[in-house]
C-alpha positions in Angstrom: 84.8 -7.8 -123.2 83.6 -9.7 -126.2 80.2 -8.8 -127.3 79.0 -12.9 -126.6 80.4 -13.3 -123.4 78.5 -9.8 -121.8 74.9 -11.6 -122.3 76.6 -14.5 -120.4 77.5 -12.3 -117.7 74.3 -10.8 -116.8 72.3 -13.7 -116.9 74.8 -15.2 -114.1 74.2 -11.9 -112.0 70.3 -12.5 -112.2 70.3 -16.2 -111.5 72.1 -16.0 -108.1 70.1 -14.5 -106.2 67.3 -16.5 -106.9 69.4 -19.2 -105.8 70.6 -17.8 -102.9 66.6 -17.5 -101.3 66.7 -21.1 -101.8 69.5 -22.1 -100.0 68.3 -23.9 -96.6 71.2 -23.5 -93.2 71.6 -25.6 -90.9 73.2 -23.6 -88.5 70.4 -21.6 -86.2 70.4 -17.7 -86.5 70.6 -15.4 -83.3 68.8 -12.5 -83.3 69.0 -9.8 -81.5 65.8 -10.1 -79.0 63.5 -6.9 -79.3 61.2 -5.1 -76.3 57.6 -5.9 -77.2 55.3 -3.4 -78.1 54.2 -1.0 -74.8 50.5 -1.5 -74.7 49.0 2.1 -73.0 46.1 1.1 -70.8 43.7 3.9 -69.8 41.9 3.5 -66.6 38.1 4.5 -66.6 37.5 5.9 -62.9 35.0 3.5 -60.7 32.8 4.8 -57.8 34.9 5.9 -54.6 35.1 3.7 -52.0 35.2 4.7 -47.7 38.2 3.9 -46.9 37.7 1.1 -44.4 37.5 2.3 -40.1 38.7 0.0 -37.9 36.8 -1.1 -35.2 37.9 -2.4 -31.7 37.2 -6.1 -30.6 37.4 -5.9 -26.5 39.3 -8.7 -25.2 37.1 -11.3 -23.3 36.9 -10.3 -19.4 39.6 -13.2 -19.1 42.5 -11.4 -21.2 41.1 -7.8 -20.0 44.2 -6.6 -17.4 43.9 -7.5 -14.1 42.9 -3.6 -13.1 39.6 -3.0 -15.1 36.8 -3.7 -13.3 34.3 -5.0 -15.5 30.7 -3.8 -15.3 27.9 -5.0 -17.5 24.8 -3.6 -18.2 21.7 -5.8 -18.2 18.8 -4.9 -19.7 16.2 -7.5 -20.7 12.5 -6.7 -20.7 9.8 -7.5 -17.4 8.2 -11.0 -18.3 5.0 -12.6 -17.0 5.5 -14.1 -13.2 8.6 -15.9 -12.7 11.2 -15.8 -10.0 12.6 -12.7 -11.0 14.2 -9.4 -9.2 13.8 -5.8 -10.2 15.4 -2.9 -9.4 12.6 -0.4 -7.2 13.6 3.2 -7.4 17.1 3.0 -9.9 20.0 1.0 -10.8 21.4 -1.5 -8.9 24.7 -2.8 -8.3 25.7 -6.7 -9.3 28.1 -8.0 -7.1 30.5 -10.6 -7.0 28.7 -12.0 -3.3 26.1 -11.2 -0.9 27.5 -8.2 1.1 28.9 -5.2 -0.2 32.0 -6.3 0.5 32.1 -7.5 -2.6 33.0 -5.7 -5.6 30.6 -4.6 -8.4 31.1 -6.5 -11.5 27.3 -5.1 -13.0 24.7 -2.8 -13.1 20.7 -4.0 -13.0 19.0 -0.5 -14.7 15.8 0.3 -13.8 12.7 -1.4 -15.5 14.7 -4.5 -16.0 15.0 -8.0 -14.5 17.3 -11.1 -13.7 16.1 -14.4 -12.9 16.9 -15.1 -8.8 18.3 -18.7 -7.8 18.2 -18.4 -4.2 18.3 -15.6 -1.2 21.0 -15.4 1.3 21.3 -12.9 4.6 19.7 -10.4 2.2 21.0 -10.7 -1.2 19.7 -12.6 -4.2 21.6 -14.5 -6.1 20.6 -13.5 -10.1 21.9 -15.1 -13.0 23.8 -11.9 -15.1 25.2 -12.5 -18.3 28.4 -11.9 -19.9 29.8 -11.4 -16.3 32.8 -12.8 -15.2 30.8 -16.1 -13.7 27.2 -15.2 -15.4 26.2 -14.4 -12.4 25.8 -12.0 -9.4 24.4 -10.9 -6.2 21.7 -7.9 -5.5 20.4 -6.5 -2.2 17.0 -7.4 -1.0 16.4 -4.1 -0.1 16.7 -2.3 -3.2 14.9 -5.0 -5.6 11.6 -6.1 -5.3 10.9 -9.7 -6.7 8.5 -10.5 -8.9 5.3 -12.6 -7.5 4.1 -15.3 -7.0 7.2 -16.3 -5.7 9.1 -17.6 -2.8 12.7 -17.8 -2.2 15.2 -19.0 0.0 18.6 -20.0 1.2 18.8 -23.0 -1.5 16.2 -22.0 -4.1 13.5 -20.0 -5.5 10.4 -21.3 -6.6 6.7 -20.3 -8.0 4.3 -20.5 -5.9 0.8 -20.9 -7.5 -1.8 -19.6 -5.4 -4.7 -21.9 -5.0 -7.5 -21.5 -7.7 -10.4 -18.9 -6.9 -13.8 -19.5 -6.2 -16.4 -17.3 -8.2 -18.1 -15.2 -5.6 -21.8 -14.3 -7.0 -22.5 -10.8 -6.3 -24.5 -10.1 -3.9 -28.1 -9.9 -4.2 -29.0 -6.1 -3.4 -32.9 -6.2 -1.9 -35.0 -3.3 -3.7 -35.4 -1.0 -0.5 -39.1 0.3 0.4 -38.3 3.8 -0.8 -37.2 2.6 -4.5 -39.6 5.2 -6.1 -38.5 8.1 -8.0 -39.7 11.3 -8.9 -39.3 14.4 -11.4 -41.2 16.9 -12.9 -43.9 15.6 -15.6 -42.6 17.8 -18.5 -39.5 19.3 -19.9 -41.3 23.4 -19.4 -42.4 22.7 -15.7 -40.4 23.7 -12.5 -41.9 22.4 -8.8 -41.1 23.8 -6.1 -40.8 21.8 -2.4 -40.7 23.0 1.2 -38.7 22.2 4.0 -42.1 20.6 6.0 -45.3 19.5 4.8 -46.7 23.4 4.3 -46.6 26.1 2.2 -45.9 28.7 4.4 -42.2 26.4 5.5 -38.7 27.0 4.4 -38.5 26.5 0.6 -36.5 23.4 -0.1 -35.2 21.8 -3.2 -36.7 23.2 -6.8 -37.4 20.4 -9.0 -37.0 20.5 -12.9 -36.0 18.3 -15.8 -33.1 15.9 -15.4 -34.0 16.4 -11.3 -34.7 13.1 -9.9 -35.2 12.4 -6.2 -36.8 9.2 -4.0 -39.9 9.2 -2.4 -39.7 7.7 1.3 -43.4 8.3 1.8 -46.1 10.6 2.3 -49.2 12.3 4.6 -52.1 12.1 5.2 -53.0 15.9 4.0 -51.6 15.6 0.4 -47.5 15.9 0.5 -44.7 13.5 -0.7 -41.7 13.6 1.6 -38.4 12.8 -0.5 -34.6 12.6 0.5 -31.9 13.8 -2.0 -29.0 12.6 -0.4 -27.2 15.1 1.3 -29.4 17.7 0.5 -30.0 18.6 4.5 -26.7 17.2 5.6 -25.8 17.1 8.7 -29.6 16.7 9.6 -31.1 12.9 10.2 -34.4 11.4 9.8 -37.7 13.2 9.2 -35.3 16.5 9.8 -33.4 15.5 6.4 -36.3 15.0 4.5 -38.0 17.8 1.9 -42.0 17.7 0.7 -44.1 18.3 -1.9 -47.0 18.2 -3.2 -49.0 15.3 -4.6 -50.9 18.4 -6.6 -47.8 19.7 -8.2 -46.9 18.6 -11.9 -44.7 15.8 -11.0 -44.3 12.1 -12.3 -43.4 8.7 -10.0 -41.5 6.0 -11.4 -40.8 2.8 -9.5 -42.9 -0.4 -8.2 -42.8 1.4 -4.5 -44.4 4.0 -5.2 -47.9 2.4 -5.1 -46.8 1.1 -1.3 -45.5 4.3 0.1 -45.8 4.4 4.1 -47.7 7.4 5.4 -45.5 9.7 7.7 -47.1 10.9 11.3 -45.4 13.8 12.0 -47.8 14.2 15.4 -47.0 13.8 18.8 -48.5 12.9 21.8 -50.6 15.8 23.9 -47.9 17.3 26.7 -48.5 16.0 30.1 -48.0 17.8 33.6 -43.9 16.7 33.3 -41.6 19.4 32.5 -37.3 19.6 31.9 -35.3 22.3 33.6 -31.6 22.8 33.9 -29.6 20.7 37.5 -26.5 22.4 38.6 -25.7 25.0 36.3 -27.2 28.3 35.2 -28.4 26.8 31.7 -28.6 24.3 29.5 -29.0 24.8 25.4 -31.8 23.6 23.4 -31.4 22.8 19.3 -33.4 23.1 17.0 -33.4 18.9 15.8 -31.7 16.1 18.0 -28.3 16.5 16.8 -24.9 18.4 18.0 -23.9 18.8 14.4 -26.1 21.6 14.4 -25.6 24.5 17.1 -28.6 25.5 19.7 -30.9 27.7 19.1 -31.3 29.2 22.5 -30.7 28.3 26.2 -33.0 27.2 29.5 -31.3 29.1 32.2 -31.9 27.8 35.9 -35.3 28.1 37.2 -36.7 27.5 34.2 -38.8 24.6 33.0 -40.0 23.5 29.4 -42.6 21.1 29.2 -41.3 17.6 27.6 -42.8 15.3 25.1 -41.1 12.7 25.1 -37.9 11.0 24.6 -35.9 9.7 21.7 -33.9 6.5 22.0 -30.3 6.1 22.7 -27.6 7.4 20.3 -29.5 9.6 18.0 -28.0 12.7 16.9 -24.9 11.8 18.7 -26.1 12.1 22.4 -25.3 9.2 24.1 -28.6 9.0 26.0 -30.9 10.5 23.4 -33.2 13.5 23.6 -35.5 15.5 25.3 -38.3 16.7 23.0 -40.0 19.8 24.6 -42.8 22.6 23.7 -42.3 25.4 23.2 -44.7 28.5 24.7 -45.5 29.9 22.9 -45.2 27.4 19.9 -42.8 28.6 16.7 -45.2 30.0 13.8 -45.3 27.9 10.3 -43.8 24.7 12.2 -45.7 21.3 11.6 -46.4 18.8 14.2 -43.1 17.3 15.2 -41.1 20.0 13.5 -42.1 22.7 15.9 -40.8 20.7 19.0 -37.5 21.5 20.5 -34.6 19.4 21.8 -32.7 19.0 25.2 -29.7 16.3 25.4 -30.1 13.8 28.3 -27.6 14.0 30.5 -26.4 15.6 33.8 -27.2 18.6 33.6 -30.9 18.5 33.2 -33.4 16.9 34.9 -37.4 15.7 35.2 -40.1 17.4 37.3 -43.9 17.5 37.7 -45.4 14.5 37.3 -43.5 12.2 34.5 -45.2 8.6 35.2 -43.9 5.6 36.6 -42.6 4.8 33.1 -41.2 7.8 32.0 -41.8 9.5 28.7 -42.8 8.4 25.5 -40.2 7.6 22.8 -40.3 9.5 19.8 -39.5 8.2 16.6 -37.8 10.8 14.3 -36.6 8.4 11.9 -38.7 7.3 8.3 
């Protein structure tokens, strides 16, 4: 190759390519279609989650299968007075009609109520919900209903009670006896006696916090006081304790300035004595009362000379008492204390002379 045509050459070679990536097709190229690119995700972990339990829906009492028996459990709380039923001493069965003939669609617990509509041959009719009907039948018997309330064969109904009319307490009279007593100081301690005399039965021993009522007093210097029960069984003047108006003692009480003076004589014995009709003996007590037994017996023959009389009823004798003296009379026993007692009846009697109008009547109350 000549030496002129070589440059030619190479200058061709360099051009065409040039021109070749200028060169526009108009026929479309098909390329091969390539997979994208796999994109690697990593998953960051979250919290676990429970998996899900699945709960039961019960099928309303129409779609339940004709053999389940439903049975429902009320329970609704005790409200203020309405016409309501409750259950006394447990459950109680709700049934489909009054009789028990009818089959249970409930249970009434204890401690809880249903409203009543009406009561027929025995059974209230409740209203129960979420039974079959929303309703139901209890026996009479085993519920109480709730007051004030009145039912029957077509209804139950509230029956007000009429409005009350304030009562005003009674006005309680201040009796005679409303005086008290105690001892006058905290350090002192009195002793009483079980008659108007030292030389008695000792009685009741006052100190502080010991408060008793004075029923009246002597005419020698005593206080006579009851403490309620103190001489129980005894009655009257024979219940009664003393002390005296020396001792270190304190009254309190508006009565107290009007006390009553106590007579504790008796009348001088007349030529009238008791002795026994019928029998062999009769007892004699100690004070006009059977609650007490005798303190010795009259036997037959025998006569004690009477007093007088008490009136009817005292002591429990239906015709009162005989008082009689003693011979000789008991030591340390004051005026009427020292007397002795013989129940009127049939089996004593009156002799000597007694008067026209009998004996005296004592009086043994204060």
């Amino acid at each position: 190759m000549s030496r002129l045509f070589r440059p030619f050459l190479l200058g061709v070679l360099f051009i065409l390519p040039l021109m070749a990536c200028t060169l526009t097709t108009t026929a479309p190229v098909s390329a091969t279609p390539t997979a994208p690119p796999v994109q690697i995700v990593t998953a960051t972990p979250g919290p676990a989650t429970a998996t899900p339990t699945a709960t039961v829906t019960p099928l309303p009492p129409t779609q339940r299968p004709a053999t389940s028996i439903p049975l429902y459990n009320l329970r609704q709380p005790i409200p203020a007075p309405s016409c309501g039923v409750q259950p006394v001493d447990g459950p109680v069965n709700i049934r489909s009609g009054p009789g028990t003939n009818f089959p249970v669609i409930g249970i009434l617990p204890l401690a809880n109520w249903s409203l009543a509509s009406r009561l027929n041959s025995g059974w209230y009719q409740i209203s129960a919900l979420n039974t079959p009907v929303n309703g139901g039948w209890v026996a009479a018997s085993v519920t109480t209903l709730n007051q004030p309330c009145q039912c029957s064969a077509n209804s139950c109904t509230v029956s007000q009670p009429p409005p009350l009319t304030p009562i005003p307490p009674p006005v309680t009279a201040q009796p005679p006896y409303a005086c008290s007593m105690s001892v006058l100081t905290m350090n002192d301690i009195v002793g009483t006696y079980d008659q108007p005399s030292v030389s008695s039965n000792p009685g009741l021993t006052l100190m502080l916090g010991s408060w008793v009522d004075v029923v009246g007093r002597t005419a020698d210097g005593w206080y006579a006081f009851d403490y309620y029960g103190g001489r129980a069984p005894l009655s009257g003047i024979f219940r009664l304790d003393y002390v005296q108006t020396s001792a270190r003692i304190t009254l309190v009480g508006a009565a107290c300035g009007t006390l009553k003076t106590l007579d504790l004589s008796y009348p001088a014995p007349a030529a009238c004595s008791v002795t026994p009709q019928n029998v062999s003996s009769i007892p004699v007590y100690g004070s006009p009362t059977f609650d007490i037994g005798p303190v010795g017996n009259l036997n037959s023959g025998a006569e004690l000379i009477a007093i007088g009389q008490t009136a009817a009823g005292v002591g429990g004798a239906a015709n009162g008492w005989y008082a009689v003296e003693m011979n000789p009379p008991p030591a340390n026993q004051v005026g009427i204390y020292g007397l002795r007692w013989v129940p009127i009846d049939g089996n004593v009697t009156l002799v000597g002379n007694c008067g026209i109008a009998g004996l005296p009547t004592l009086n043994v109350e204060y």
